[in-house]
C-alpha positions in Angstrom: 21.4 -127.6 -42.3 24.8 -126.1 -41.1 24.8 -125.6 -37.3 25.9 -122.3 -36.3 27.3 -121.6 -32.9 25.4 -120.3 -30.1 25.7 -116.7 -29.5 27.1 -116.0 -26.2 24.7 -114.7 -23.5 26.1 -111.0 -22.4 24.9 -110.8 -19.0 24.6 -107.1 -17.1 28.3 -107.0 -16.0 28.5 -104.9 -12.6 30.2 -101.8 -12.9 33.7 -101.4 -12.1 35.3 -99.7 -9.1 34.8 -96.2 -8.5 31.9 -96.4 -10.4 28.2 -96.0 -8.6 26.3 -98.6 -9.0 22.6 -97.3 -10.6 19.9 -98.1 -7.9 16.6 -99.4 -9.4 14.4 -96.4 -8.4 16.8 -94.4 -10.7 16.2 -97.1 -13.9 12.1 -96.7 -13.4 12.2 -93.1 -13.0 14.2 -93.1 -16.5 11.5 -95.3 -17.9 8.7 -93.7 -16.6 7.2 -91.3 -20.5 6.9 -87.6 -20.5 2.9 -86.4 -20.0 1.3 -83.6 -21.0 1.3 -82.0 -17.2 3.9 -80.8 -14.8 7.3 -82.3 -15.9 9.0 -84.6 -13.1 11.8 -83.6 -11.4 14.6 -86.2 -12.0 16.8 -86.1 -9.3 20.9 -86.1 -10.0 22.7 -88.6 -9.6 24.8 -89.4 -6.3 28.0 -87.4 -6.8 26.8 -85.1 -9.5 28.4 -81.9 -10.1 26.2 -78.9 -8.5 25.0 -76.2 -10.8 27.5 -73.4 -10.8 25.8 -69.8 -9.1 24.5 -67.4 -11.3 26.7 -64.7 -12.0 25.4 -61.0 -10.9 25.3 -58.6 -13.9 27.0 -55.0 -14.3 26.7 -52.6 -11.8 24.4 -49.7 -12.7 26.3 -46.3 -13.5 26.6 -43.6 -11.3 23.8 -40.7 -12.4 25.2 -38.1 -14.5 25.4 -34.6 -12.9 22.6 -32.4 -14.0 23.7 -29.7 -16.5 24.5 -26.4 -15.1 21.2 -24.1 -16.0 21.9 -21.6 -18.3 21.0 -17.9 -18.5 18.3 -18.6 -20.8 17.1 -21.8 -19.1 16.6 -19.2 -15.6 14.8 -16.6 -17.8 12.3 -19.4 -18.6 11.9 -20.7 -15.2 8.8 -18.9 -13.5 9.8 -17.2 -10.5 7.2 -16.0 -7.7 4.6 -14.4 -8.2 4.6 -10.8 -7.5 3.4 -9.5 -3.7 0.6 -7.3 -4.0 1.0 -3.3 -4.2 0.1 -2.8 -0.2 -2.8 -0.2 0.1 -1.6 3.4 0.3 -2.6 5.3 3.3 -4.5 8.4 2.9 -1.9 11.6 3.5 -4.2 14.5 5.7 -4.8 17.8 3.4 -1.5 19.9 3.3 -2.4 23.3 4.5 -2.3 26.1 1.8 1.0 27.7 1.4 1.4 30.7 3.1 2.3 33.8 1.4 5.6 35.4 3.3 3.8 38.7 3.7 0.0 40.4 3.7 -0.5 43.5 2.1 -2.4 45.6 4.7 -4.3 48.7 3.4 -5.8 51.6 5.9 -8.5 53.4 5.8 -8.8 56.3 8.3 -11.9 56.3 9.9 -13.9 57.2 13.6 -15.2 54.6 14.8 -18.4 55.6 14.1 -17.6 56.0 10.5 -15.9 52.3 10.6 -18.7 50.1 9.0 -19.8 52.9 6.6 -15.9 53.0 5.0 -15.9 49.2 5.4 -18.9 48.7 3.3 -17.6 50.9 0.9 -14.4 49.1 1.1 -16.3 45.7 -0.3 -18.2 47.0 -3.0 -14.8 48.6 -4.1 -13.5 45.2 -4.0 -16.7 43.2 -5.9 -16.4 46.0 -8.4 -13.2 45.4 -9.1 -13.5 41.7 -10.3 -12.7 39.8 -6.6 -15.5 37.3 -5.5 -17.8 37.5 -3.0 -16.6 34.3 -1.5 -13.0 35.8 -1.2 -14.1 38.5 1.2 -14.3 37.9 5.2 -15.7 41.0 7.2 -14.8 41.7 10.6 -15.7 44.0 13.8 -14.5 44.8 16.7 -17.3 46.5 18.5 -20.8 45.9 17.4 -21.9 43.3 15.0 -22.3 44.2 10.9 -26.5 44.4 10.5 -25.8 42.3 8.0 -24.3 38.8 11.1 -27.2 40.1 12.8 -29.7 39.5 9.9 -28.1 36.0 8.8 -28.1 35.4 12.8 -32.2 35.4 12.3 -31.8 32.3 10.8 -30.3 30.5 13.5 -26.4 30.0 13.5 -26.1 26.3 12.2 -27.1 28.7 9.0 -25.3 31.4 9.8 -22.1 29.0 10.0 -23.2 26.8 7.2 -22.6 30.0 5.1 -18.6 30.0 6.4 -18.5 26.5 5.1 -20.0 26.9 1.9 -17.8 30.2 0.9 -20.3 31.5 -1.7 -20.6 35.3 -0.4 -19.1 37.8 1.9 -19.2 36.5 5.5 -19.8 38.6 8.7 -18.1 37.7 12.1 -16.6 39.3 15.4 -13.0 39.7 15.4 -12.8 37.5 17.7 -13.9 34.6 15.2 -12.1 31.5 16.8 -13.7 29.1 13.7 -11.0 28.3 11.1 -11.3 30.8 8.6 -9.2 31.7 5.9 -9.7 34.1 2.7 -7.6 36.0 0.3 -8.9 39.5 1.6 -10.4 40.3 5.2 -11.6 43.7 5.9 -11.5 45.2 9.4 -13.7 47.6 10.9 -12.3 49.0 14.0 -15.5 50.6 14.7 -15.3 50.5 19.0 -13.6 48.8 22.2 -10.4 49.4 24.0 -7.2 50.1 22.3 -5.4 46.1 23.3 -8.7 44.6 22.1 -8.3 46.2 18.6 -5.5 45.5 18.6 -5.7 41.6 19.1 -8.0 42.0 16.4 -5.7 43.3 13.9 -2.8 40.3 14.8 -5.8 37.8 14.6 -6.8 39.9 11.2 -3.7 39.0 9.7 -3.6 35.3 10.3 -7.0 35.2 8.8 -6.1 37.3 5.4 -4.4 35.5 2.6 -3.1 38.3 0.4 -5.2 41.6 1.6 -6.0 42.8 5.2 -8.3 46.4 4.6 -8.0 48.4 8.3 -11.0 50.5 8.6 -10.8 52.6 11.8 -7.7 53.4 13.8 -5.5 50.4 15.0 -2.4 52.4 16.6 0.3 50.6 14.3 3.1 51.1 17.7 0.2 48.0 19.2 -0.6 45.9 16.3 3.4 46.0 15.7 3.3 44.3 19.6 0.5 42.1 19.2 2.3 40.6 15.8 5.6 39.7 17.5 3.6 38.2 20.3 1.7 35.9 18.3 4.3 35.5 15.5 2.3 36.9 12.5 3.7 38.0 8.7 5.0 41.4 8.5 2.7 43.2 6.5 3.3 45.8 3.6 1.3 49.0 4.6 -0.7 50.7 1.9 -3.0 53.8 3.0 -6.2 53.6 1.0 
């Protein structure tokens, strides 16, 4: 049988300069199989290149600047909501308008006649058409038999009847209640000359349209006593 030569042995040469020799932890942890659990780390070799740093990534843009509202976008928007109407305050009752002048109608009379011709005077007047409500009756000496009667009945009645305005109303013409009505009749029917007259200026204030003198108020001291207490000029009419 040929003879062949004998292969030579190739023994592990070590490494050459400059090169690191592998230490034998290294060679087992190469050798050591993969499993099915948590990998093993295998640590780098002495003089390994590190792993370069991760790079950070784009900066994030600047926000964009909100879009300028338009006018239709504002209409949409809701704006507050309306402050409630405050709570009006209740205005006091105007007084009735005044009219610039009082038409004042005389009727001669004595004072004895002065309630007759004033009676007369008011069933002229409720004849004609005017209410009894409109009429206010006034004395300057003696009561009218007719405040006396109503008097009977004790004078939260008596003034109840004022209030109420629903037929001709007696008083003294020195009535210091606030009365007003569109025609006031006058019966000058006694007393001193300055006390009749303070009834006529007071007469005046409380007539609306018509003042009715029955009985004789000198017109030199009514003129007086209506500049002194600032009454309307009146129209004078003899009945």
């Amino acid at each position: 049988m040929p003879v062949f030569p004998e292969e030579p042995e190739i023994n592990e040469s070590l490494p050459g300069p400059g090169v690191p020799s592998p230490r034998e932890s290294d060679a087992q942890a190469l050798r050591v199989p993969a499993t099915g659990g948590a990998t093993t780390a295998v640590p780098s070799a002495v003089g390994a290149v590190p792993a370069p740093a991760p790079v950070p990534g784009p900066r994030p843009a600047p926000p964009r600047p909100a879009a300028p509202r338009t006018a239709a976008a504002r209409a949409d928007r809701p704006g507050p909501s309306p402050r409630p109407n405050p709570i009006p305050k209740p205005t006091p009752p105007r007084p009735a308008p005044r009219p610039a002048s009082v038409e004042v109608r005389h009727v001669p009379a004595t004072e004895a006649e002065a309630l007759d011709r004033a009676d007369e005077t008011v069933d002229q007047l409720l004849d004609s058409g005017r209410d009894p409500g409109t009429v206010l009756v006034l004395t300057v000496g003696a009561a009218h038999p007719w405040q006396q009667h109503e008097l009977t009945f004790g004078e939260e009645r008596y003034w109840a009847q004022l209030a109420e305005g629903g037929d001709v109303f007696y008083a003294d013409a020195e009535l210091t209640r606030p009365a007003r009505r569109p025609v006031v009749v006058l019966a000058v029917n006694g007393g001193p000359a300055d006390r009749a007259a303070a009834a006529y200026a007071k007469a005046l204030r409380h007539a609306e349209a018509l003042l009715v003198v029955c009985g004789g108020a000198a017109p030199a001291t009514a003129g007086a006593s209506r500049a002194a207490t600032g009454a309307p000029a009146p129209r004078r009419q003899s009945a």
